[in-house]
N, C-alpha and C positions, 0 to 999 in steps of 0.2 A: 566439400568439407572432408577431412581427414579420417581416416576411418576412429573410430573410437577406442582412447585408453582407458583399460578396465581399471586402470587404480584411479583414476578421475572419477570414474565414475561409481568406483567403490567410496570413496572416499565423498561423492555426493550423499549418497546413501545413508554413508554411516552418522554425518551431520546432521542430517536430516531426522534421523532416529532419536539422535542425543539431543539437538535442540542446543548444542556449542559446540565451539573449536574444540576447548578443553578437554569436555567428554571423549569427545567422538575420537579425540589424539590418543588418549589414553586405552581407546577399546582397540584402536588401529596399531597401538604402538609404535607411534610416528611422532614426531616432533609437531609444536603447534603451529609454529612458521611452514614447516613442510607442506603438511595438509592445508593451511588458510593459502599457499602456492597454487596445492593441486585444483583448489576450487573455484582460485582466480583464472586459472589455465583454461578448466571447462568452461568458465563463464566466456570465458574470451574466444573458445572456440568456437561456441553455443550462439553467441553474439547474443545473448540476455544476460539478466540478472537472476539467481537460483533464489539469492536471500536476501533478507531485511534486516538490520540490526535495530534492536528495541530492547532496549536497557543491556544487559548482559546475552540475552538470549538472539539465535539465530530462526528470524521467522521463513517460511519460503512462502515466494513471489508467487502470484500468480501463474507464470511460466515456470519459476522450480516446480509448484505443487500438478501442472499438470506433465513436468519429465517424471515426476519423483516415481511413478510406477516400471516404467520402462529400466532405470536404475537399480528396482526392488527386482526386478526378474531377473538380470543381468545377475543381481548377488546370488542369486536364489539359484541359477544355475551353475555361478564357480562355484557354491557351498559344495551342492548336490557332486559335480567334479571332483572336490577333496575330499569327498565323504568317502566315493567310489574307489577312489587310489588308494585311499588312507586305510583300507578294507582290504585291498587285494595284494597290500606289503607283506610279506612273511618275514620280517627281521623282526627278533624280538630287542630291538633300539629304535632311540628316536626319543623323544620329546611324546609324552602322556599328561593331559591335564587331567585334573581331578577336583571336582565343584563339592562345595559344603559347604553349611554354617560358618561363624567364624570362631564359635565355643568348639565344635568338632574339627576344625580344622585344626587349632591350639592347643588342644587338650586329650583327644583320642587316636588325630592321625598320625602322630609324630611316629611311634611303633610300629605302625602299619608300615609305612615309608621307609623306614628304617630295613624292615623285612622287604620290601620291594626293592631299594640298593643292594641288598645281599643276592638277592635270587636272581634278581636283574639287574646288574651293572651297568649295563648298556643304556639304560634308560634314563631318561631326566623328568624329574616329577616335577611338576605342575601346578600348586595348590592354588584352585580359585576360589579364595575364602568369603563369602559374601551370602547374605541371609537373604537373598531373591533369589531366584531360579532360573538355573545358566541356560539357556535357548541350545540346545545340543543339537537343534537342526543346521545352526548355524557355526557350529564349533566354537561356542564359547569353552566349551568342557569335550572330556571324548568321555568322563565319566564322572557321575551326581549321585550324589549322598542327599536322598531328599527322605522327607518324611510324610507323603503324598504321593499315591498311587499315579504312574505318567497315565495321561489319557492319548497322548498323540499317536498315531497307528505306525509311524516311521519310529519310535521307539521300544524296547526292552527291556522290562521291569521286575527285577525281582526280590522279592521281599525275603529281607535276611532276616528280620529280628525285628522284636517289639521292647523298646527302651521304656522310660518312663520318667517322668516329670515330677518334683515336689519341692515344697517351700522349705527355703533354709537360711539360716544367721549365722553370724558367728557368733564366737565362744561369749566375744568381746561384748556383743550387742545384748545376748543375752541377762549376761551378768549387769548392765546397768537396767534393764527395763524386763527382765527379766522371763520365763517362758510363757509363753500364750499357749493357755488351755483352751481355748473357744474361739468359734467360726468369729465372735463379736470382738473378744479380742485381738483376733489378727486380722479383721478388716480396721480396726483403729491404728494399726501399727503403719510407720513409713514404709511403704512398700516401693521398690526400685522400678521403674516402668519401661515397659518395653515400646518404641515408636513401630509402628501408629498408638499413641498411646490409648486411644479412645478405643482403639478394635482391643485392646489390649483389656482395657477395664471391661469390654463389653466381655469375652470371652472369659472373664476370672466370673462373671455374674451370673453367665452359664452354668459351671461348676458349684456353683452355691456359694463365692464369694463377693459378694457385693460391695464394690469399693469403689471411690469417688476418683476423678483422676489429681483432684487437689489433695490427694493424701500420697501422688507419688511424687516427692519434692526433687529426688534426681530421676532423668529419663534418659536414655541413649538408643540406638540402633544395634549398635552394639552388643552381644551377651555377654560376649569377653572382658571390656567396658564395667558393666554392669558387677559382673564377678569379682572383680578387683574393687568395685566399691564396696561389696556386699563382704568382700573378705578383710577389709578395715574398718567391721562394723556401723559402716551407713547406713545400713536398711535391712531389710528383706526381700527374696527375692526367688524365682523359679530358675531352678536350672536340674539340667540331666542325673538322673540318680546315680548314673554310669559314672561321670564326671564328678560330682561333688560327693559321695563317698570314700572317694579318694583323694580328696584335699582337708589337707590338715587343718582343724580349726574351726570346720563351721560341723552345724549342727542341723537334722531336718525338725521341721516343725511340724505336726501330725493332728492337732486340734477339729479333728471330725473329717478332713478334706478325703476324696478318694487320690488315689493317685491318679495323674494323668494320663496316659499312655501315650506313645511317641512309637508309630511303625519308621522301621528304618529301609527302606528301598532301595537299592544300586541299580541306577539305569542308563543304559547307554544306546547310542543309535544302529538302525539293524545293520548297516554299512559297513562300521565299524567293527560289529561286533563278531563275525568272523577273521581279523585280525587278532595273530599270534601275542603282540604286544599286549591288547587289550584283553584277551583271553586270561591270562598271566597274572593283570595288575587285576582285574575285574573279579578273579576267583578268590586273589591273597584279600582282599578287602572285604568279600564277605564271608569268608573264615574268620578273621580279623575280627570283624564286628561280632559275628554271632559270638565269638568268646567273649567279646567284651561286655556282649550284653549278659554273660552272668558272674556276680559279681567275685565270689570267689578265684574266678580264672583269670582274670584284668590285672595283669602287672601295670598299669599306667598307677604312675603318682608325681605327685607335683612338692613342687617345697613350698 
């Protein structure tokens, strides 16, 4: 047999992780014909079969699921590879990802970026805007905006700032159904829900709101989504006090709730974070945040 191509068998891997062509093209950045190519290649190398198709989803064979390790280490050492190179560049260009929310990505980092083209020209930002947590072992990000302490020992975490969270309407909503003075009042009110919506309700019951998930008639993944509904008076809803302070029109609602609290974190992998590039965009962003977290200093505004 041939000795083995790593993009074959990168591109087994990443199938296998997503569970479809579609996904896994999208993570790979590769056309869906290309990668469904690469995996016909391996297979035909392999002289098996990796996968099964069953409805929409790609299952693995009995023979995929016992290469599928041998494929996970192979990733696991080019990651480890570009981690090591992508550490010991000292140009400050090149291509920096940057992982967040996608309310933070739309609404606080644009400034940020803004100052990072200026200081750094050289550089091309990144924004991976997505409300799950980018795998920075694997270079999905070279740097995360989470609001969760990393626990991995291959990462660097530092806590810039404590944000915080509270319910708010607009102008519009108010004025037909008017302000909710009590925790009973605004657990009756349409509330916008956030998916998972059930962890959603479960954690508003923790805080002392206790509300049914039939009482959040619009739901999304989305908080940006969400935003835009809550700012054309459909509902009620949580978002960043950083963020919605500074949008014209809505209004917070204060009926007994504490405020939330939201730590903000920037962490990046220890590999990395001895490169100059990273050094650079990793300090402007939590400057950046820390001012933004008070609110007087936050030039962000939205129309």
């Amino acid at each position: 047999m041939n000795a083995m191509d790593w993009n074959l068998a990168r591109a087994f891997a990443a199938t296998a992780k997503a569970g479809s062509l579609s996904a896994a093209s999208r993570r790979l950045a590769l056309t869906q014909p290309t990668l469904s190519r690469q995996i016909a290649a391996l297979e035909a190398q392999l002289g098996v079969n990796l996968f099964a198709r069953i409805g929409k989803r790609l299952v693995l064979t009995e023979a995929g699921l016992g290469l599928l390790e041998h494929a996970q280490a192979m990733a696991a050492s080019a990651d480890a590879m570009a981690l090591a190179a992508a550490g010991q560049s000292q140009e400050v260009a090149g291509r920096i990802s940057i992982s967040a929310t996608d309310a933070v990505s739309a609404y606080l980092l644009p400034p940020m970026v803004e100052r990072i083209r200026r200081e750094a020209p050289g550089v091309t930002v990144v924004i991976v805007s997505s409300n799950s947590i980018s795998d920075l072992r694997r270079r999905e990000a070279d740097i995360a905006i989470r609001h969760i302490r990393p626990t991995e020992p291959e990462l660097i975490g530092q806590a810039v700032c404590e944000m915080s969270a509270d319910f708010y309407a607009a102008e519009a909503w108010i004025a037909r159904n008017g302000m909710p003075q009590t925790l009973a009042q605004l657990g009756t009110a349409d509330l916008l829900g956030i998916e998972p919506v059930e962890q959603f309700a479960a954690h508003l019951s923790g805080i002392g709101l206790p509300i049914t998930v039939e009482r959040m008639p619009i739901v999304s993944e989305s908080s940006v989504v969400l935003w835009e509904m809550l700012r054309r008076g459909l509902g009620i809803g949580v978002m960043l006090r950083e963020i919605a302070e500074r949008t014209p029109g809505v209004i917070r609602l204060s009926p007994g709730l504490p405020r939330i609290p939201v730590p903000v974190w920037l962490v990046s992998h220890r590999d990395l974070h001895t490169s100059p590039r990273v050094r650079l965009v990793f300090d402007i962003l939590a400057e950046e945040l820390r001012r933004c977290a008070i609110p007087d200093r936050c030039s962000t505004a939205f129309a």
